[in-house]
C-alpha positions in Angstrom: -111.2 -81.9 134.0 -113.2 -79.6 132.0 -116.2 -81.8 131.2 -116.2 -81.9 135.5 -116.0 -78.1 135.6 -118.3 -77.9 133.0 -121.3 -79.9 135.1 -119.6 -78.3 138.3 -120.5 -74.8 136.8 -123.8 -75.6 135.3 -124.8 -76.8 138.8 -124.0 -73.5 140.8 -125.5 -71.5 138.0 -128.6 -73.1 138.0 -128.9 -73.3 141.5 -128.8 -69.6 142.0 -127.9 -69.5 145.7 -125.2 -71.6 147.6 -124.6 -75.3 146.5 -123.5 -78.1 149.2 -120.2 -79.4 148.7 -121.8 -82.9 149.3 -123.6 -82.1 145.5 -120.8 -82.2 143.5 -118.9 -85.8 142.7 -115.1 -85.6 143.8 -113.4 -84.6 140.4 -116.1 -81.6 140.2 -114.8 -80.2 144.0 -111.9 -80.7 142.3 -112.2 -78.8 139.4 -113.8 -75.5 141.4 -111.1 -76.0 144.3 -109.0 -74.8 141.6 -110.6 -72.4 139.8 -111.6 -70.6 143.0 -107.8 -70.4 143.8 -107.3 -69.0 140.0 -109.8 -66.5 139.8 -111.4 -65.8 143.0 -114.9 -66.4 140.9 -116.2 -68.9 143.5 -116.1 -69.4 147.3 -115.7 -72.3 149.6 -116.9 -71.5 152.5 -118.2 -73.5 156.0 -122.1 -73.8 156.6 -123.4 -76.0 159.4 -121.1 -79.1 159.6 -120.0 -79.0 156.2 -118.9 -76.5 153.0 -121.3 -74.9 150.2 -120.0 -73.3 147.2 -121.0 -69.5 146.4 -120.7 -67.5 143.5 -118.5 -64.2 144.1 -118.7 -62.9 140.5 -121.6 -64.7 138.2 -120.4 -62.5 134.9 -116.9 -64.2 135.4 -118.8 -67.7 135.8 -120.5 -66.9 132.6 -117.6 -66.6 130.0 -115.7 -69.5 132.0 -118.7 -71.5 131.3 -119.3 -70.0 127.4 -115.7 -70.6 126.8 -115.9 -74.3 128.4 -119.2 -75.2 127.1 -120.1 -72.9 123.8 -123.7 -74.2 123.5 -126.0 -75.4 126.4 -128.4 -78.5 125.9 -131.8 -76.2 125.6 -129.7 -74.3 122.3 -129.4 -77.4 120.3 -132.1 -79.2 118.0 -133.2 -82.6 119.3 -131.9 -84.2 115.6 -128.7 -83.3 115.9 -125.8 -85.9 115.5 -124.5 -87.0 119.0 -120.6 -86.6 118.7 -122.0 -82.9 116.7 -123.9 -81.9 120.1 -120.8 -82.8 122.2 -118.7 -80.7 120.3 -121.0 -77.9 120.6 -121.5 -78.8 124.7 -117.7 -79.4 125.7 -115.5 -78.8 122.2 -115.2 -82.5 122.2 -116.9 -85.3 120.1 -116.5 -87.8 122.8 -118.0 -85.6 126.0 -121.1 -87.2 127.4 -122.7 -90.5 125.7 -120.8 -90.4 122.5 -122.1 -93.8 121.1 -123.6 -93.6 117.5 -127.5 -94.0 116.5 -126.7 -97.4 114.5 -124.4 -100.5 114.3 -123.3 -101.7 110.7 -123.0 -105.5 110.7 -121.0 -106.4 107.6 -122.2 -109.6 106.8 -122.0 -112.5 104.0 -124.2 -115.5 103.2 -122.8 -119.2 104.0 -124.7 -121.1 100.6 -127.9 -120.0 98.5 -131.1 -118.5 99.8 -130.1 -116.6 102.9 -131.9 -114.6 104.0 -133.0 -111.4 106.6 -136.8 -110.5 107.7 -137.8 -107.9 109.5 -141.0 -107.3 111.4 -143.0 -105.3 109.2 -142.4 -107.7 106.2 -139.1 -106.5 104.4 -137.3 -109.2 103.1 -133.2 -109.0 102.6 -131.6 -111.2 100.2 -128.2 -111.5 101.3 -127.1 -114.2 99.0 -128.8 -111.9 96.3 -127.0 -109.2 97.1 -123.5 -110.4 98.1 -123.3 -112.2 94.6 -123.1 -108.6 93.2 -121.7 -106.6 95.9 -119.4 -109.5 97.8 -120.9 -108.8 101.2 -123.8 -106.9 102.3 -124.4 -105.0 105.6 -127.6 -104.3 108.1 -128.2 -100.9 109.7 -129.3 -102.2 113.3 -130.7 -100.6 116.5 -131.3 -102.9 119.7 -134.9 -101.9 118.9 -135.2 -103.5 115.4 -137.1 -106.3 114.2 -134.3 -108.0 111.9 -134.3 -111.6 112.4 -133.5 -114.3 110.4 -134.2 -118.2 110.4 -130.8 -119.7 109.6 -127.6 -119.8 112.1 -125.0 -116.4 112.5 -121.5 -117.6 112.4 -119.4 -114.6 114.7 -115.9 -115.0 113.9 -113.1 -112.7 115.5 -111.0 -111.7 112.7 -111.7 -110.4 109.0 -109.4 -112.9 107.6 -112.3 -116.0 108.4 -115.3 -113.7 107.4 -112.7 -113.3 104.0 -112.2 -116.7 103.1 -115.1 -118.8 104.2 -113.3 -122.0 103.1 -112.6 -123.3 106.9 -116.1 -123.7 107.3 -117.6 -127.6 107.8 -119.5 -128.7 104.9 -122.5 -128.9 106.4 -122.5 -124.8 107.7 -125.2 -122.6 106.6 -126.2 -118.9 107.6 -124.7 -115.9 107.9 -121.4 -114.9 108.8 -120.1 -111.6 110.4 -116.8 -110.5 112.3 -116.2 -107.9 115.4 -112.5 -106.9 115.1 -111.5 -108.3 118.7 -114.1 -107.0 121.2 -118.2 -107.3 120.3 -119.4 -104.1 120.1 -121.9 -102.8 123.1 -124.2 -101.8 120.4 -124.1 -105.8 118.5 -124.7 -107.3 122.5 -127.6 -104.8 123.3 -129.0 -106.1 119.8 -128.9 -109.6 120.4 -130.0 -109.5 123.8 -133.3 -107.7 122.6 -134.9 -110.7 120.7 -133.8 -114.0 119.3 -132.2 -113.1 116.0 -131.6 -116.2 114.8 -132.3 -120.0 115.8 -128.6 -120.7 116.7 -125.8 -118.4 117.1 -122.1 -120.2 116.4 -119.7 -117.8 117.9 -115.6 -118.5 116.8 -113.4 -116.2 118.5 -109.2 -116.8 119.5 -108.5 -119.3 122.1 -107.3 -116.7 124.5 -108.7 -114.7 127.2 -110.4 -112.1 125.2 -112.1 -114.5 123.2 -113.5 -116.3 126.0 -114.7 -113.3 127.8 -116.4 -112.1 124.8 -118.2 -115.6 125.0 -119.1 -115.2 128.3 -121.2 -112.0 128.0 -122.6 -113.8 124.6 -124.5 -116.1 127.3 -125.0 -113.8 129.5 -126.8 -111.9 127.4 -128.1 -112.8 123.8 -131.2 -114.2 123.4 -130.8 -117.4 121.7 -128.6 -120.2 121.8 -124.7 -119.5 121.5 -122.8 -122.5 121.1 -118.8 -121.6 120.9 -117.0 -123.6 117.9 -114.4 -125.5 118.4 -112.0 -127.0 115.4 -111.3 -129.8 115.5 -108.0 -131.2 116.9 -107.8 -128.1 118.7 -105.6 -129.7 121.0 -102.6 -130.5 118.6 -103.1 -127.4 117.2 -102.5 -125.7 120.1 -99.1 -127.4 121.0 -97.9 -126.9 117.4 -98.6 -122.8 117.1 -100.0 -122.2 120.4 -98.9 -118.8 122.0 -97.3 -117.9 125.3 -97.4 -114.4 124.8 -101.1 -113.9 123.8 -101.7 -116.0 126.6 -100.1 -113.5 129.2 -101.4 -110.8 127.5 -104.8 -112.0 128.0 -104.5 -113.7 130.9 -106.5 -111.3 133.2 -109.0 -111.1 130.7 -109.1 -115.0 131.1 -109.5 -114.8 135.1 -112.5 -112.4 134.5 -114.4 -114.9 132.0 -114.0 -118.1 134.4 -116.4 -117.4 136.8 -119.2 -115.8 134.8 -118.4 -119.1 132.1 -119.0 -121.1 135.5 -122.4 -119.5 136.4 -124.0 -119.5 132.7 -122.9 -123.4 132.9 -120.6 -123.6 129.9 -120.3 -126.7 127.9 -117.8 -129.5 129.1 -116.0 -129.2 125.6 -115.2 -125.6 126.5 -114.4 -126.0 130.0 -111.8 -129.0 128.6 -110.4 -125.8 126.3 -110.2 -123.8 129.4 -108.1 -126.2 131.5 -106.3 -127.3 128.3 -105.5 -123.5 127.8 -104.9 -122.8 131.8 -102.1 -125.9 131.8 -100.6 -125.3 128.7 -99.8 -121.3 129.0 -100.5 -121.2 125.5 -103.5 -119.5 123.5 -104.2 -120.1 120.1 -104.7 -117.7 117.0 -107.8 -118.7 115.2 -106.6 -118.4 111.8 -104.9 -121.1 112.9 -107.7 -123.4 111.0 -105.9 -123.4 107.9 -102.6 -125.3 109.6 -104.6 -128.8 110.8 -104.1 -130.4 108.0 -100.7 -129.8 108.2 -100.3 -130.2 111.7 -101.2 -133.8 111.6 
């Protein structure tokens, strides 16, 4: 309510004269409504066919506004941290676009020699650098120029970005994670430019995951193909899931159709009716059960 009050205020102040109702978005007419019935500092009253807002008493406006807001926009200096500048507009980190400047993708070599490039000729040696640190990570912007020339692996969970020894032999790359849902920040970056020649993306077998898949091809640039392990299907009876599944079921309903129009693969519309008839999703950390499972 305050963050409409806030823009509801800063509105009649700047206007200096008497604001149409019609201006103001529902929560802010609600937000004056009841501060005119608090404090008499505003009016509502009729003017042609509809209702304008007035200002009774502008020195009361003032400290309701200083008190909400402590700092206005033209105060602050252009550098400052986002979440800092929202504290200082509405005493809250998350008013307005709270989003940070940069991503941090935590990332890890599959094999020697990979490697990151960036546009203006900077050269990262992940495999390098992993072998001292264990991982290494990339400060990215949509706007950058990182790239490189071997596949990204994007798994859902930490414990497969951990342990790497799922992979098939013949994977090579980079591997990173995304903790359950991709990051706006990690789609607007892969949707800039091709970042690498083939993206393998390896989420749960449940609605989420295949959601997150479906913006993947709706919006990265290169070619995202979504992993499948094999004998998925026997895996899935063993340790598949009813609960995940209903839990993500109308994440599931949401993905179909946009999977539909980017023309997923047959092997994943197989998984989809295989998931759909089953009522059962599947975990996948569940990798390191097939050779038990068979």
């Amino acid at each position: 309510m305050s963050r409409a009050l806030i823009a509801a205020l800063e509105k009649l102040v700047g206007s200096g004269s008497d604001v149409p109702a019609s201006l103001f978005t529902s929560s802010q007419r609600d937000a004056l409504n009841e501060l005119a019935r608090k404090t008499g500092a505003v009016r509502i009253k009729p003017q042609g066919k509809g209702l304008v807002y007035q200002v009774v008493n502008a020195q009361l406006i003032q400290e309701h506004l200083k008190t909400l807001r402590p700092h206005g926009a033209d105060d602050l200096l252009d550098s400052l941290p986002k979440r800092a500048a929202n504290i200082a507009q509405t005493r809250n980190s998350k008013g307005k676009d709270h989003s940070h400047d940069h991503y941090y993708l935590l990332i890890k070599p599959i094999g020697p020699n990979v490697t990151w490039h960036h546009e203006d000729g900077r050269i990262f040696d992940l495999s390098c650098m992993s072998s001292i640190s264990g991982a290494g990570v990339l400060a990215i912007q949509a706007d950058d120029a990182w790239y490189t020339e071997q596949p990204l692996w994007l798994v859902e969970n930490q414990a497969l970005f951990d342990r790497l020894d799922w992979l098939p032999q013949e994977a090579n790359g980079t591997i990173t994670y995304y903790g359950g849902q991709i990051h706006g920040q990690l789609l607007n970056w892969l949707a800039e430019c091709p970042r690498t020649p083939h993206l393998i993306f390896f989420p749960d077998y449940d609605g989420v995951g295949l959601l997150n898949y479906a913006k993947l091809l709706e919006t990265a640039c290169c070619p995202c193909t979504f992993w499948l392990i094999p004998g998925w299907k026997n895996l899935l009876q063993t340790y598949g899931n009813n609960f995940v599944w209903q839990n993500t079921l109308s994440d599931f309903h949401a993905a179909l159709p946009r999977l539909q129009a980017a023309k997923m693969a047959d092997a994943v519309q197989e998984l989809c009716l295989g998931l759909s008839r089953s009522g059962l999703a599947l975990e996948h950390e569940a990798i390191w059960l097939s050779e038990i499972s068979k």
